[in-house]
C-alpha positions as CSV (number, residue, x, y, z in Angstrom):
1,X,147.2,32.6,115.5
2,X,143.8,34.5,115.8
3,X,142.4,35.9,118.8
4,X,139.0,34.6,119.8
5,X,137.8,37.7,120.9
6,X,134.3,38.1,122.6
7,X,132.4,39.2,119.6
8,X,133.7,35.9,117.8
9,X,132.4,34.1,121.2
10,X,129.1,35.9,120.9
11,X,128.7,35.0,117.3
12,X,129.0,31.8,117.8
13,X,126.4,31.3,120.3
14,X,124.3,33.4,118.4
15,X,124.5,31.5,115.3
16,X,123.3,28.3,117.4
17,X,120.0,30.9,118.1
18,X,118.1,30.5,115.5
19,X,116.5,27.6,116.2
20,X,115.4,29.3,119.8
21,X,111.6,30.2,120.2
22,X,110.8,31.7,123.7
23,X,107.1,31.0,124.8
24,X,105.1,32.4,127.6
25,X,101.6,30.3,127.4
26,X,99.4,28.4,124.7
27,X,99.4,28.2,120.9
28,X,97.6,26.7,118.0
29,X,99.7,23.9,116.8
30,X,99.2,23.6,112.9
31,X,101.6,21.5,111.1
32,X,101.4,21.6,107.5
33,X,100.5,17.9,106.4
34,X,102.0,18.0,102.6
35,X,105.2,17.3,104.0
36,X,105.1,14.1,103.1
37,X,109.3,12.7,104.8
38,X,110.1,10.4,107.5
39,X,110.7,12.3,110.6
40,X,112.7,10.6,113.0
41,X,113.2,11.7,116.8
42,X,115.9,9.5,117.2
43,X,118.1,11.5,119.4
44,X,115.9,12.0,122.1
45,X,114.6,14.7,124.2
46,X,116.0,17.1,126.5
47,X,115.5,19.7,128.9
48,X,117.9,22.1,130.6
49,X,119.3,25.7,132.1
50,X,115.9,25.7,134.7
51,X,114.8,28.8,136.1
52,X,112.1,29.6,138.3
53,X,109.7,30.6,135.7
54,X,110.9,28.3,132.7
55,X,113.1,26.2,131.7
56,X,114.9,25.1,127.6
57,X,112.8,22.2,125.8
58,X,115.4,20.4,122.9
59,X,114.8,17.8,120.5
60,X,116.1,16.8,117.0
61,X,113.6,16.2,114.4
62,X,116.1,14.6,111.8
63,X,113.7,14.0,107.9
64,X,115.3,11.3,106.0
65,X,115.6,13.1,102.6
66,X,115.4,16.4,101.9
67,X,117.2,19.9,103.6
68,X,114.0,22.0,103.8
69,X,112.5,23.1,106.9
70,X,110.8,20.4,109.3
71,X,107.6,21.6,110.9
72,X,107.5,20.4,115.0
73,X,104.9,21.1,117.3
74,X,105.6,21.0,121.2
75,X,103.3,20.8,124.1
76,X,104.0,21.1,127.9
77,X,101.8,19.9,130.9
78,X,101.2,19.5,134.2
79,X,100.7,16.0,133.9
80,X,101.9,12.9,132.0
81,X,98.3,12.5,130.0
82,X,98.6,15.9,128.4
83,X,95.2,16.3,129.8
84,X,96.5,19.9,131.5
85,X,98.5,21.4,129.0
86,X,100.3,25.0,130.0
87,X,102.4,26.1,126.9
88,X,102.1,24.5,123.1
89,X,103.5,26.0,119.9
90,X,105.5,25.3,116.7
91,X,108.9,25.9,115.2
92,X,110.9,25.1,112.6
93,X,113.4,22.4,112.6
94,X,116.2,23.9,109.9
95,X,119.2,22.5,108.3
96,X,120.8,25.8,109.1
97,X,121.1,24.2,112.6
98,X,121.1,20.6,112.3
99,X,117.8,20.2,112.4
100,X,117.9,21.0,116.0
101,X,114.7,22.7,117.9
102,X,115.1,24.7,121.3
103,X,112.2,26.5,122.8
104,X,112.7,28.5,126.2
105,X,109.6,28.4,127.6
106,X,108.4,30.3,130.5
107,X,105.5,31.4,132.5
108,X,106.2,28.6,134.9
109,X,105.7,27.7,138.3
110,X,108.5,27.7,140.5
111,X,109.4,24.3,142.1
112,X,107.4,22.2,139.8
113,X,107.4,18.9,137.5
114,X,106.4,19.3,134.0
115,X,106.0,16.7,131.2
116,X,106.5,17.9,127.9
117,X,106.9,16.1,124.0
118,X,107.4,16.9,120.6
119,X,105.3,15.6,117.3
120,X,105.6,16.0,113.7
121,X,102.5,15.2,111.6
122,X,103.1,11.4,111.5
123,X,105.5,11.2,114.1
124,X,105.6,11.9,117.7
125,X,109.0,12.1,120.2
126,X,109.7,10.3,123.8
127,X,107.7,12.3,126.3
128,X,110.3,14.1,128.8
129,X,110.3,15.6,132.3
130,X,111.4,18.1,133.6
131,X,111.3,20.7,136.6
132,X,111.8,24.2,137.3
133,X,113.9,25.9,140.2
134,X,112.3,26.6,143.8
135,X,111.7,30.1,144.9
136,X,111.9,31.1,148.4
137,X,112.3,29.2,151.6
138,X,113.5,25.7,150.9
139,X,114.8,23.0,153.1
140,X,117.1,20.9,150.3
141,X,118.5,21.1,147.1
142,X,120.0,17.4,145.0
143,X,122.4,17.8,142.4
144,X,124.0,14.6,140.6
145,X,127.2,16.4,139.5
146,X,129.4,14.2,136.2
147,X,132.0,14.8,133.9
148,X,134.6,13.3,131.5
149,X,132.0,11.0,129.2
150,X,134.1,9.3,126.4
151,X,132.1,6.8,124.2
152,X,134.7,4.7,122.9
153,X,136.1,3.9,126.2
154,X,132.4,1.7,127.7
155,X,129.2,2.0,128.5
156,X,128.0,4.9,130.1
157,X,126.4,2.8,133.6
158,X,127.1,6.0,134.9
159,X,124.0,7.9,133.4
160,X,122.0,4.9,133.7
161,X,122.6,4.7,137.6
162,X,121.5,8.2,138.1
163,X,118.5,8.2,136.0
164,X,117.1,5.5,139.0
165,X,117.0,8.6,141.2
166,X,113.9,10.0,141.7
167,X,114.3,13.4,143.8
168,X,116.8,15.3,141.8
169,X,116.9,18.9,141.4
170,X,119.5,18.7,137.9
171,X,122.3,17.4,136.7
172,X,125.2,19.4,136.6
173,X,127.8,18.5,133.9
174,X,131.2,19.8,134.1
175,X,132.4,19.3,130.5
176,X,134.3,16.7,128.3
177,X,130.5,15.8,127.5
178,X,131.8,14.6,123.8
179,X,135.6,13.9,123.4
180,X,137.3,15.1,119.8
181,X,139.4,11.6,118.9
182,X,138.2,8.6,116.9
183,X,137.2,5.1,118.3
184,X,140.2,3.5,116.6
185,X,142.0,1.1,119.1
186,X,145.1,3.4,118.7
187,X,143.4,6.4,119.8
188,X,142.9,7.9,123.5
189,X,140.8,5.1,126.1
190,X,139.2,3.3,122.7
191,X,141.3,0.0,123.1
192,X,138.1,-2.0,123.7
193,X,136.1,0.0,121.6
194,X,135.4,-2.3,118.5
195,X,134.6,-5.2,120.9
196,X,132.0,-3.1,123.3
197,X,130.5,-1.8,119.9
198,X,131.8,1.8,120.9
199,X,132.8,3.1,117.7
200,X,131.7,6.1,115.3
201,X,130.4,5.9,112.0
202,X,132.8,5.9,109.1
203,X,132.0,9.6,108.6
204,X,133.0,10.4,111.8
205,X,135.6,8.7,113.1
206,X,138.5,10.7,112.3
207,X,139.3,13.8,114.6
208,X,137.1,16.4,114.8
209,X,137.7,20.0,113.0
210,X,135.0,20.8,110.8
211,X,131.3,22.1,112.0
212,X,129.6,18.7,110.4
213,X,132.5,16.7,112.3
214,X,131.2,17.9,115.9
215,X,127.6,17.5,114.9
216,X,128.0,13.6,114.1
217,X,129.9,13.2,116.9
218,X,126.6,14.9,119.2
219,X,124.3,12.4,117.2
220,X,126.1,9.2,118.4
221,X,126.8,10.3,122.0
222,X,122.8,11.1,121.9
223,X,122.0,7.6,120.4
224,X,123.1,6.1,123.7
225,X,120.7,4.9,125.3
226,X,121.4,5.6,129.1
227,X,122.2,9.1,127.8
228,X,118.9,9.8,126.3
229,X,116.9,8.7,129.5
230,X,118.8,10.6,131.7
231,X,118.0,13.8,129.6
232,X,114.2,12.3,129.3
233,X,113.9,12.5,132.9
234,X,116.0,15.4,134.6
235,X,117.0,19.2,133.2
236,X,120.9,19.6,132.6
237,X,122.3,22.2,133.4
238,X,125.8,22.0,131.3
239,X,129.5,23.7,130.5
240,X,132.3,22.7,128.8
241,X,135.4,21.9,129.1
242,X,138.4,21.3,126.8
243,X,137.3,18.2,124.5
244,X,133.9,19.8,123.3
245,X,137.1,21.3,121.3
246,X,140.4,20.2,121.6
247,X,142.1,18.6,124.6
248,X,143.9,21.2,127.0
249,X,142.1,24.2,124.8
250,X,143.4,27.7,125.8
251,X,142.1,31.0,124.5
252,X,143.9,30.8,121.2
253,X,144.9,27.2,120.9
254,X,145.0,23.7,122.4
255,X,147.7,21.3,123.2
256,X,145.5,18.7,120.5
257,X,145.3,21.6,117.3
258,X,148.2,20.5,115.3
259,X,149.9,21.6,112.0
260,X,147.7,21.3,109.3
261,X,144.1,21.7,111.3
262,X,143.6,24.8,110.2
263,X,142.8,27.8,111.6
264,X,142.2,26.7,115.3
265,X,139.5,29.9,115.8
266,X,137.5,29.0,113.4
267,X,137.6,25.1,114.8
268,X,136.4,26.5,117.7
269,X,133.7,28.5,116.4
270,X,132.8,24.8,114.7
271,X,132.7,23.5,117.8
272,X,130.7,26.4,119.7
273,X,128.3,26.2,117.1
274,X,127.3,22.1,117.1
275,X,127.6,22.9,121.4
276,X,124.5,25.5,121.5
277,X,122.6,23.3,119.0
278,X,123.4,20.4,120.6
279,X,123.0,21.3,124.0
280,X,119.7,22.0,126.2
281,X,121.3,25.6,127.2
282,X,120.1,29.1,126.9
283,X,122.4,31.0,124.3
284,X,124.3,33.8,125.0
285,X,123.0,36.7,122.2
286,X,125.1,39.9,121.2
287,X,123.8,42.5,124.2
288,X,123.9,40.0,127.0
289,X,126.4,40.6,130.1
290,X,126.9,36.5,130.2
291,X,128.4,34.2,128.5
292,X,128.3,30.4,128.6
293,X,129.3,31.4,132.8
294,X,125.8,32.0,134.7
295,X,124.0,31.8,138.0
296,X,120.9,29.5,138.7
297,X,119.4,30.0,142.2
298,X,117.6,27.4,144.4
299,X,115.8,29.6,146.4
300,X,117.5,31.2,149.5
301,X,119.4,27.7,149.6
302,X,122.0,27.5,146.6
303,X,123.3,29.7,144.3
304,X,124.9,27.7,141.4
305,X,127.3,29.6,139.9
306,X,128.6,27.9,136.5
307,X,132.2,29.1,135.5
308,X,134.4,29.0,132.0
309,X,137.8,28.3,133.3
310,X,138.2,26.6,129.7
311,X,137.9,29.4,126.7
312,X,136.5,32.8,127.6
313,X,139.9,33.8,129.5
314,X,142.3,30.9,129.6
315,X,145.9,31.9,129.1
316,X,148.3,29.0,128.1
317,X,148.9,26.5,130.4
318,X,152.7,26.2,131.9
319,X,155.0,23.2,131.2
320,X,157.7,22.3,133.3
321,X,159.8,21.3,130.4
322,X,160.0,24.8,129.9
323,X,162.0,25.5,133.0
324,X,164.2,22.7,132.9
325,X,168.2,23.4,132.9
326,X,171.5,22.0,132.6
327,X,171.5,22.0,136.2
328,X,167.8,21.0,136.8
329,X,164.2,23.1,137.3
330,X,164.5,27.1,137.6
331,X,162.2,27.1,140.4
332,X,162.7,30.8,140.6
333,X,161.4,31.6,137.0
334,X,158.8,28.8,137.3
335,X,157.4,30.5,140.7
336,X,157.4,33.7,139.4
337,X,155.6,32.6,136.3
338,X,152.9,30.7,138.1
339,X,152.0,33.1,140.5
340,X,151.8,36.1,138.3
341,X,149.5,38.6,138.2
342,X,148.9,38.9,134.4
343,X,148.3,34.7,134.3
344,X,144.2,34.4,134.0
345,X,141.9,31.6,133.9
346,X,138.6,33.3,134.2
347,X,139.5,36.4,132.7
348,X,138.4,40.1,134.0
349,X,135.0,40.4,132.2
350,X,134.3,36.8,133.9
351,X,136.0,37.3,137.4
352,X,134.3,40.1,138.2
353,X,131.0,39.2,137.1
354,X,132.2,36.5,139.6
355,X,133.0,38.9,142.6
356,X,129.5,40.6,141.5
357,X,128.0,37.9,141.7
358,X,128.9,36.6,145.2
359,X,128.6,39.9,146.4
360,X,125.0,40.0,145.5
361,X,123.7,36.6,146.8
362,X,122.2,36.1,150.0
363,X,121.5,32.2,149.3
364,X,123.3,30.0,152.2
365,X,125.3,28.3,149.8
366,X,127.6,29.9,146.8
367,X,128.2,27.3,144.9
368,X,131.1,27.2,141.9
369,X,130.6,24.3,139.2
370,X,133.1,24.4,137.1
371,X,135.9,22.0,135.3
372,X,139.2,22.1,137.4
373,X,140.6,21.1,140.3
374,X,140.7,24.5,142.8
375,X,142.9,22.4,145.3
376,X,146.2,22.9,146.0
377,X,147.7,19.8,144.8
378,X,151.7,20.3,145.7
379,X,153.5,16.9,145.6
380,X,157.3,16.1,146.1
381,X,159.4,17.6,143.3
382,X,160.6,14.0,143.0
383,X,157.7,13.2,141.9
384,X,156.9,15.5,139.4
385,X,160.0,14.9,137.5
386,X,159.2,11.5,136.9
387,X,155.9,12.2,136.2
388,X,157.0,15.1,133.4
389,X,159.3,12.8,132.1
390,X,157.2,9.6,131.8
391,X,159.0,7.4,134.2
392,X,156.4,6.1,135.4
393,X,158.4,2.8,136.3
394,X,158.8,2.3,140.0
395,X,156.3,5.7,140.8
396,X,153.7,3.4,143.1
397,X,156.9,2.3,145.1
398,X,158.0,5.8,145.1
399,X,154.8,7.1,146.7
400,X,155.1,4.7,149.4
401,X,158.7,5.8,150.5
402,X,157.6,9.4,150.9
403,X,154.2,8.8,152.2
404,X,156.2,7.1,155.5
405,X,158.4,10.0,155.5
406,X,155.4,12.3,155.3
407,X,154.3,10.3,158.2
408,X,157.3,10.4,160.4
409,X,157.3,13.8,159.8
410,X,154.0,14.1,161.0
411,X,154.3,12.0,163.8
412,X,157.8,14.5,164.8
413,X,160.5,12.0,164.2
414,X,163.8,13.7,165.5
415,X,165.2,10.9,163.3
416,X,164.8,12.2,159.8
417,X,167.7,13.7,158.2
418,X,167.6,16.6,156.1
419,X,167.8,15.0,152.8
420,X,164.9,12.9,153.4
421,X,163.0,16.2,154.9
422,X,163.9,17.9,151.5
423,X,162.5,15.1,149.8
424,X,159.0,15.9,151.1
425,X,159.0,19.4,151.4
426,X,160.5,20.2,147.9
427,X,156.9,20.1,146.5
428,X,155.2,21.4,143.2
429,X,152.0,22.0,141.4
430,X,150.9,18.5,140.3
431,X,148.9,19.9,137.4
432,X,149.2,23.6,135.7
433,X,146.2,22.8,133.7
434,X,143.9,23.5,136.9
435,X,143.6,26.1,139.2
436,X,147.5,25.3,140.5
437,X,148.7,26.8,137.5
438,X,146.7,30.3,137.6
439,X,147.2,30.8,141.6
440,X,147.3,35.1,141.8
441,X,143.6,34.3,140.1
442,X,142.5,31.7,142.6
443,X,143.5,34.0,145.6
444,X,141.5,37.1,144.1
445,X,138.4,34.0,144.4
446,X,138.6,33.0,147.6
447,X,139.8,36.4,148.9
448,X,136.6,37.3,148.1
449,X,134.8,34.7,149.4
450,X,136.8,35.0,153.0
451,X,135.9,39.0,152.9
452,X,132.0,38.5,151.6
453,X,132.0,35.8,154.6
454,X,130.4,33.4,152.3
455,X,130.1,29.3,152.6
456,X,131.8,28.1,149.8
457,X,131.6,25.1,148.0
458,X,133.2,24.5,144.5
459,X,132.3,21.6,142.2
460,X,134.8,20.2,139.7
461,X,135.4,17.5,137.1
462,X,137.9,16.9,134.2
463,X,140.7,14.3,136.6
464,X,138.4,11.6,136.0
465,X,139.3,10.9,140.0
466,X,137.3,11.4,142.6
467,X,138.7,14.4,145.4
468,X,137.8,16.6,148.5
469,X,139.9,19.0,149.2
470,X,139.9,22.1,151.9
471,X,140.5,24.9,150.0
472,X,143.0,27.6,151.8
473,X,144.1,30.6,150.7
474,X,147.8,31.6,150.9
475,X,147.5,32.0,154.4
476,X,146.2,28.7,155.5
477,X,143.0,30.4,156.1
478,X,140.2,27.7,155.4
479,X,138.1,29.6,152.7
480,X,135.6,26.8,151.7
481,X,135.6,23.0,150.5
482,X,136.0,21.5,146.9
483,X,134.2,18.5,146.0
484,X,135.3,16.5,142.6
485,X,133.6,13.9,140.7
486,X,135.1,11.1,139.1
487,X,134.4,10.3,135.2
488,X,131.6,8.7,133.6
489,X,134.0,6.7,131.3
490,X,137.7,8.2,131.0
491,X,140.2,6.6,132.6
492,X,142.2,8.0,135.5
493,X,145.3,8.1,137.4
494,X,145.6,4.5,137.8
495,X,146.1,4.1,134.1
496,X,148.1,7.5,133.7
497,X,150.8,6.2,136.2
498,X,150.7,2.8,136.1
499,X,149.4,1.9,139.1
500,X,148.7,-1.9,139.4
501,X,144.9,-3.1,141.1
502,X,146.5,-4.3,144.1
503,X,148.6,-0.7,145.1
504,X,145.2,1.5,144.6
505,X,144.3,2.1,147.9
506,X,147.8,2.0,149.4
507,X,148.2,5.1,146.6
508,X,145.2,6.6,147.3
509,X,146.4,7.6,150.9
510,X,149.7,7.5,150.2
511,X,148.9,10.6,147.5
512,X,146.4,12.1,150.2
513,X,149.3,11.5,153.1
514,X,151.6,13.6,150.8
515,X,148.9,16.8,149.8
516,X,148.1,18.8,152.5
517,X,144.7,19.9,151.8
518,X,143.5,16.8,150.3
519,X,141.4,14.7,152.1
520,X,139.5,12.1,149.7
521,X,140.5,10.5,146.7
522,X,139.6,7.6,144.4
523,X,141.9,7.1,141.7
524,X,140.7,4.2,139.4
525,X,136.4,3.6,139.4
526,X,134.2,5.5,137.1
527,X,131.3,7.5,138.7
528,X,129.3,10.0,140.1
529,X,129.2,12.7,142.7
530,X,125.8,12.8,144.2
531,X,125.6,16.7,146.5
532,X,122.9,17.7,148.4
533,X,122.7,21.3,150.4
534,X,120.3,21.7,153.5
535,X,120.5,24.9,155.7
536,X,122.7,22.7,157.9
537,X,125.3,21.4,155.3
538,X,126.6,20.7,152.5
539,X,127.1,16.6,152.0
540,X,129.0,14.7,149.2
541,X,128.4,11.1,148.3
542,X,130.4,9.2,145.5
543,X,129.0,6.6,144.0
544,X,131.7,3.9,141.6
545,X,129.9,1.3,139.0
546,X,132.1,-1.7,139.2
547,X,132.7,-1.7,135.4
548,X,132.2,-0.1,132.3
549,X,133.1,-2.5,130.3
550,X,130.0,-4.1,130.4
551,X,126.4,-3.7,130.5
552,X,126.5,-5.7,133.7
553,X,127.1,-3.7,136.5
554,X,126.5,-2.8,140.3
555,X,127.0,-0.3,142.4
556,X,130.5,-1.0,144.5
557,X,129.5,-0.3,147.4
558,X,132.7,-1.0,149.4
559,X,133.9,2.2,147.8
560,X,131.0,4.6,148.4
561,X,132.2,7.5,150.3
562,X,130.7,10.7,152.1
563,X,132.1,14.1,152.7
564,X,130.3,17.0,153.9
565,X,130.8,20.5,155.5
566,X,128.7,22.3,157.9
567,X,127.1,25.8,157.4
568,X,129.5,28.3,158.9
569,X,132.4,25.8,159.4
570,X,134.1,25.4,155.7
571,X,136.2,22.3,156.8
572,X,135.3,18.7,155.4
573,X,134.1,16.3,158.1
574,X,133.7,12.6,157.3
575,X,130.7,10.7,158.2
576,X,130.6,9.1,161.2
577,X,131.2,5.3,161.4
């Protein structure tokens, strides 16, 4: 199989660059009015990868016949009239890049709103808004963090819900933005697809491997609706994860590139590509020291620092299968495997731009947004089996039992026998896609956060759950906190392992009894993370529609929670009641 290797990566981005104009004030705007064609702005606008001085403008200026070059003028203003307008220009929407237009404009103020739209010479696109990063001294930064959006499986509530807030900073999405599959009923979370009207055109509902493949399947995520606002009124700020190509995607491969795909780098080079077009993001260019991982900094506040634990450095994930015997799992050979100095996640270019990075900051908070859980998530070994092996019959019953021995344990209970100890203490790595399995990596991280004395707070996605963990290092030093949001539409553990409605929250703490570090958890509601950073602390609040099965929803409020961690402190505290 063929290495991606860094020039491929850089190629990629690059060939999404064309469509790229940078601007630093105003220009004539002269369309050329032969052009007789239909241009359509159906797809929206978008704004995204703020700095302090700019920000990227995106829009999709789609003619209905014809492959030749569209001409799209763009202004940006102070104000909603257009009466005060700072930067204007034109570009060319090409077929070369889907007849997508980025312009990275700068010469901004720091801190500011800005209104900003796109025309043709008969047409004219949604006007957006958008806002630039704060320099200096600032007393709060609001992030709505999301990930996991898969169309097929309902409405997307979530987006719609945080487009009602008014004071955001950005949205930060952790990836699984588009998912690969089709919207038959057969395929992953689209059983109620045909009935919601969730499904993708008959040119695109097959898997996606070709470049045209992942650019139909952008164009119907951004006809959505509640997608489209929410980029109309707040700058993204994006990375991927594994389904912008293939689920569980590693360096070289992905646990969904099969026999007869093809050549699975060039898939992902397809994929890449229809990404940087598609997405409101800066591209990397051939010369640059970053790649798709890069820093954004709030003022003295926050520094957000966004992370590829997905493609740039990923070695393959373990599987436990692989260390099953006659006589049952080689825990030697698996321990030694997972804790190896040679397994990477980030990979060295990455990490120590990383460890730079941190060491460089002075901002109060160092902030990590990336995809995976950072948490260590050791359950019994009991478990895990019957997880690995699918028998998932009995499992909620199963928690239960070793949650009350967890407890008596807890509670010192000179009672328990050593089998039943065993049976709690035997634990595991619940999932060797995240962090758990690359651990030497994750202790080089927050060994360098516990030396650089640094408040640390890591963001993550892809469970579709909701978590807080306290992160520790092998030590048990507390190192920083971990906040995870659950998904916008993908469905989570209580689908995965059965769990019937009326044994949710008896799981949920029977699963947080059981981890050590955990110390919040939703396992079945679709949602958002809303985090907001203050000298003082850092604070979490999730927010769960109550369905995404239909346009009819609410906030359940019953299940909104709050986590935070003080400046200084690194241990979650809950709110007070």
């Amino acid at each position: 199989m063929k290495r991606l290797t860094r020039r491929d990566f850089l190629k990629a981005s690059a060939m999404g660059m064309g469509a790229v104009v940078v601007s630093t004030g105003l220009a004539g705007c002269v369309l050329d009015s032969s052009d007789e064609r239909t241009i359509t702005f159906t797809h929206g606008v978008a704004s995204g990868d703020p700095l302090a001085d700019g920000v990227m403008l995106w829009t999709r200026a789609a003619p209905a016949n014809g492959s030749a070059p569209v001409g799209v003028a763009w202004e940006v203003s102070t104000d909603e009239d257009f009466e005060n307008l700072v930067h204007s220009g034109t570009v060319e929407a090409a077929e070369a890049h889907d007849f997508t237009v980025k312009v990275d404009v700068r010469g901004l103020a720091p801190g500011q709103t800005y209104y900003y739209r796109f025309q043709t010479t008969d047409r004219q696109s949604p006007v957006g808004v958008t806002r630039t990063l704060p320099e200096g001294s600032i007393d709060s930064v609001r992030l709505a963090v999301v990930s996991c959006s898969n169309y097929p499986a309902g409405y997307f509530n979530v987006y719609r819900e945080i487009s009602k807030q008014t004071d955001l900073d950005a949205v930060v999405h952790l990836g699984d933005y588009i998912y690969e599959y089709s919207s038959d009923s057969s395929s992953y979370a689209a059983q109620d697809a045909q009935d919601l009207g969730r499904t993708f055109p008959e040119n695109n509902n097959l898997e996606l491997i070709e470049l045209a493949d992942y650019r139909r399947r952008y164009a119907a995520y951004r006809s959505d609706p509640d997608l489209q606002s929410l980029h109309a009124r707040v700058p993204f700020i994006v990375v991927w994860d594994d389904h912008e190509v293939a689920n569980d995607t590693w360096e070289e491969g992905a646990e969904n590139h099969n026999d007869g795909e093809g050549d699975f780098t060039e898939r992902k080079l397809n994929a890449l590509k229809a990404y940087f077009e598609w997405m409101p993001i800066r591209p990397v260019i051939e010369g640059s020291d970053e790649a798709i991982f890069r820093t954004f900094r709030f003022g003295n506040l926050v520094d957000l620092h966004m992370l590829d634990t997905r493609i740039i450095g990923r070695d393959q994930q373990l599987d436990y299968m692989d260390y099953f015997t006659g006589e049952g799992l080689d825990a030697a050979r698996f321990t030694a495997d997972v804790g190896s100095q040679n397994r990477t996640l980030l990979g060295a270019e990455q990490l120590l731009w990383l460890q730079s990075s941190l060491n460089y900051s002075t901002a109060t908070w160092q902030v990590l947004g990336q995809q995976v859980l950072m948490g260590r998530m050791n359950l019994p070994a009991e478990l895990l089996v019957a997880i690995a092996t699918e028998q998932f019959e009995g499992l909620p019953q199963n928690l239960a039992e070793l949650a009350q021995l967890k407890g008596r344990a807890l509670q010192g209970d000179p009672s328990l026998t050593q089998e039943e100890l065993a049976r709690i203490n035997t634990v595991a790595p619940y999932n060797l896609d995240a962090w758990d399995g690359y651990q030497y990596e994750r202790e080089v991280v927050l060994g360098t956060a516990k030396a650089l004395n640094k408040n640390l707070v890591v963001l993550a996605g892809d469970t579709h759950n909701a978590w807080a963990n306290n992160l520790k290092d092998i030590n048990g030093d507390q190192i920083g906190v971990e906040f995870a949001t659950a998904s916008v539409t993908s469905p989570g553990l209580e689908e995965y392992l059965g769990i019937p409605d009326e044994m949710i929250q008896g799981a949920e703490q029977a699963i947080s009894l059981l981890v050590d570090d955990l110390d919040y958890l939703n396992v079945n509601q679709r949602g958002y993370m809303l985090v907001t950073f203050t000298p003082e602390e850092a604070k979490a609040d999730w927010y769960f529609v109550d369905t995404i099965k239909s346009r009819e929803y609410q906030i359940d409020a019953g299940r909104t929670a709050s986590r935070r961690v003080l400046a200084g402190q690194r241990v979650l505290m809950a709110d007070p009641v």
